[in-house]
C-alpha positions in Angstrom: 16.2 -12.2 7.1 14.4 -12.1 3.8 12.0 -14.9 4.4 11.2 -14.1 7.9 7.5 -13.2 8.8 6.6 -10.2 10.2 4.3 -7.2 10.8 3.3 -5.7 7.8 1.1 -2.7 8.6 0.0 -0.6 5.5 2.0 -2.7 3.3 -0.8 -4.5 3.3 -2.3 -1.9 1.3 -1.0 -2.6 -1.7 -2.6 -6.2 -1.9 -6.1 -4.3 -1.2 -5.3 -2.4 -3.7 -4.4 -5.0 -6.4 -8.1 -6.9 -5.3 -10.0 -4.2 -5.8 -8.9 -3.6 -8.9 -9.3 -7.1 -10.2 -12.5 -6.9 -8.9 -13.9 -3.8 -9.5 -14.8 -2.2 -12.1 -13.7 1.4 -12.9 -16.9 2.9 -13.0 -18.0 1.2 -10.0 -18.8 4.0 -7.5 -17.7 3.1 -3.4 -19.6 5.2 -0.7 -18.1 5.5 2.6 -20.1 4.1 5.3 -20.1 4.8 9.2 -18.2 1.9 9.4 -15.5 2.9 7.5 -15.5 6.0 9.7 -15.1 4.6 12.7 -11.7 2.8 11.9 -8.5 4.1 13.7 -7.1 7.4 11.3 -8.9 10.3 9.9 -7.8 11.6 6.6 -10.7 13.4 5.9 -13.2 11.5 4.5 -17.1 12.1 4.8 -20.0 10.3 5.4 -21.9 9.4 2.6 -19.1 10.5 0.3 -19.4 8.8 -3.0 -16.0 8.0 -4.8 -14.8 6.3 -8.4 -12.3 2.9 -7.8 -9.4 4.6 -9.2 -9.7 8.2 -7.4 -10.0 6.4 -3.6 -7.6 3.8 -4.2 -5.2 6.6 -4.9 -6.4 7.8 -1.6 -6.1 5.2 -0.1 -2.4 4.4 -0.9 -1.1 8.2 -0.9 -2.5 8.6 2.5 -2.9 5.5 3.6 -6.1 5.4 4.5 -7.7 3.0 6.8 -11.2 4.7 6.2 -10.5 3.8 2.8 -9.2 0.4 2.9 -12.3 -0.9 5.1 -14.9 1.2 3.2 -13.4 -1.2 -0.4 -13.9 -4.4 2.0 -17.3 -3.0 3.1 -18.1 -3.0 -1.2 -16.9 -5.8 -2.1 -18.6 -8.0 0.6 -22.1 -5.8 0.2 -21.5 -7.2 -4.1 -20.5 -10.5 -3.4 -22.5 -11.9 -1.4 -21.1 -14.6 1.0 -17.4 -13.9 -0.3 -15.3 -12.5 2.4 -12.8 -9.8 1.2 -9.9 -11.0 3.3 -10.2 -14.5 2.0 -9.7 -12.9 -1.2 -6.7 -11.3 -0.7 -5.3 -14.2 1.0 -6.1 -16.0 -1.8 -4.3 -13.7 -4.6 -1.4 -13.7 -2.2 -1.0 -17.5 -2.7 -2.6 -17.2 -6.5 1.1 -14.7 -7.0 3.5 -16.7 -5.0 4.0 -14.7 -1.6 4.8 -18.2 0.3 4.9 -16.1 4.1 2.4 -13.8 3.8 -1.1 -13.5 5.6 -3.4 -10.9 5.5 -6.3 -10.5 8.5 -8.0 -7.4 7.7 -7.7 -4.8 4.7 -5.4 -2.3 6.1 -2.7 -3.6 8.2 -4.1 -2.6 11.6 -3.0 -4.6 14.5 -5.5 -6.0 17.0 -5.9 -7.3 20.2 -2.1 -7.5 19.9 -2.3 -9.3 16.9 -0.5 -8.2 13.8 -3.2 -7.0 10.7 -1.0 -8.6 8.6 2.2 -10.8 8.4 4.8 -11.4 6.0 8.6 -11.6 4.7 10.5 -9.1 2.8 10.9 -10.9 -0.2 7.1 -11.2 -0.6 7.0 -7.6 -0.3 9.2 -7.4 -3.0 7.1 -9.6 -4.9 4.1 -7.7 -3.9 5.2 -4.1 -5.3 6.8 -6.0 -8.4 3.4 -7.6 -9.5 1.6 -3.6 -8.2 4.1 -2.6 -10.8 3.3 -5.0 -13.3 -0.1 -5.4 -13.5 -1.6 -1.3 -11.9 0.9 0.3 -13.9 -1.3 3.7 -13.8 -1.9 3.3 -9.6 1.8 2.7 -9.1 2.5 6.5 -10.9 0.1 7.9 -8.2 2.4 6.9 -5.0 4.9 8.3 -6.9 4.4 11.8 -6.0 4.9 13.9 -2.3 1.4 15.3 -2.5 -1.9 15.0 -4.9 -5.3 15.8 -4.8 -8.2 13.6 -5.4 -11.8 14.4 -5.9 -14.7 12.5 -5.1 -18.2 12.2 -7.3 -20.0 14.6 -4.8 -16.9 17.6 -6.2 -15.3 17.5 -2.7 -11.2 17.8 -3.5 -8.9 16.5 -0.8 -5.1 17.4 -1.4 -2.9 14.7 0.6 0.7 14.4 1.6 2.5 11.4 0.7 3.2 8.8 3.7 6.7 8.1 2.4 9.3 11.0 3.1 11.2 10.4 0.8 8.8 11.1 -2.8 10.6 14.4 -2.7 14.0 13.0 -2.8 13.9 9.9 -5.4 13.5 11.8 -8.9 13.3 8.1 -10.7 10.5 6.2 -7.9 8.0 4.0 -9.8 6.5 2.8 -6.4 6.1 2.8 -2.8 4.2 2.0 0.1 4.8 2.8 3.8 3.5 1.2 7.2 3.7 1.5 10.6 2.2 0.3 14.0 3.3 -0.5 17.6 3.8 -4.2 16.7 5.2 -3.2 13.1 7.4 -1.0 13.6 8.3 1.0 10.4 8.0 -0.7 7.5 8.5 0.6 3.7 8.5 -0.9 0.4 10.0 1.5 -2.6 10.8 0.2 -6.6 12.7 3.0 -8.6 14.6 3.5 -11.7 18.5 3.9 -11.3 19.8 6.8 -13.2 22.3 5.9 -16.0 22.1 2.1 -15.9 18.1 2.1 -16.0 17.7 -1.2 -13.8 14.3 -1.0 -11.8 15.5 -1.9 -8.2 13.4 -3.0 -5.4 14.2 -2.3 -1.2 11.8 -3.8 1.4 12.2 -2.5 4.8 10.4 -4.1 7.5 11.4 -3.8 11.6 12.7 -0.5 11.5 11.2 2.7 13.0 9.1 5.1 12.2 11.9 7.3 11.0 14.6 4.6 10.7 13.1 3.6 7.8 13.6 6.5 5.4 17.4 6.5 6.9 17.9 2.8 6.2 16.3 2.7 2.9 18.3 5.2 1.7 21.5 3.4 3.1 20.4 0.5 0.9 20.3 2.5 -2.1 23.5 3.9 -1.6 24.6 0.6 -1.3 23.2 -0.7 -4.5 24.5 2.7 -6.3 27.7 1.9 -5.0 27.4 -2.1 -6.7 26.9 -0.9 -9.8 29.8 1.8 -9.7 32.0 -1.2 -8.6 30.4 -3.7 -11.2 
């Protein structure tokens, strides 16, 4: 079911990612706002806390930070004036060729019983191939089980990866993970294999909130098993 819409959850993340950074700069500074607060998740962020592009969109992904995600819409909306954040990423989702995909806010969240965001594994796969391509340097920081960011004000927050399994895959060059009621678990992962060097994408999307460490894994044995037979 590769082209099949659904849920995306903090997937999404990685498209919010990929706007800010085309249209930010890197010296732009983002301040979180009440606003931002208020979202669903706490990953300890503070009011008035003043941040560089690249440090919270490290956050943001590590963590996956909501706070984060909406405090970047909050900046680019209070810049642009008149341009709506989501319409951008919508717009870059077309612009790189993700056919199923629709984003409705900057972080996944669903609402009202609607999903944040939908889409199809195979955009996904699209979507962390061009996060690989073109935020080469972001991609290396969800590589990692834990890292620690600081903000301009000197305040260090030291995170724990969302995605289990950063302690077990020695070659990853990439992952994001989501999950919400209507989601499910969802996880997105590109790593090296060992030996035959191939970079090899897995979308998961559907599963649980556990499932899907268990059945991405599956998958890779799977594809380790391909290239043995091959």
């Amino acid at each position: 079911n590769a082209d099949t819409p659904l849920p995306l959850a903090s997937v999404t993340k990685l498209a919010t990612a990929l706007v800010v950074e085309k249209e930010f700069l890197q010296d732009e500074t983002i301040t979180i706002s009440d606003s931002a607060l208020k979202i669903e998740g706490d990953n300890g962020l503070v009011l008035g806390e003043k941040w560089s592009r690249d440090a919270l969109l490290g956050f943001m992904l590590v963590i996956s930070s909501n706070d984060a995600a909406f405090a970047f819409k909050e900046a680019y909306q209070l810049k642009k004036t008149g341009n709506d954040f989501i319409a951008a990423m919508n717009a870059y989702a077309k612009d790189i060729g993700l056919e199923h995909t629709t984003f409705s806010n900057p972080a996944g969240l669903d609402r009202a019983g609607q999903a944040g965001a939908i889409g199809s594994a195979r955009d996904m796969g699209k979507l962390i191939e061009h996060f690989l391509d073109t935020a080469p340097s972001l991609a290396t920081e969800t590589m990692y089980p834990q890292q620690t960011y600081k903000s301009l004000d000197g305040k260090s927050h030291t995170i724990s990866n969302t995605n289990d399994l950063a302690v077990h895959i020695d070659s990853l060059l990439a992952s994001k993970t989501g999950y919400t009621n209507l989601a499910g678990g969802n996880l997105a992962i590109a790593y090296r294999m060992p030996i035959y060097g191939n970079t090899i994408i897995i979308v998961v999307l559907g599963s649980t909130r556990e499932g899907r460490f268990v059945d991405i894994e599956g998958y890779m044995e799977g594809v380790e098993n391909y290239f043995k037979i091959s």
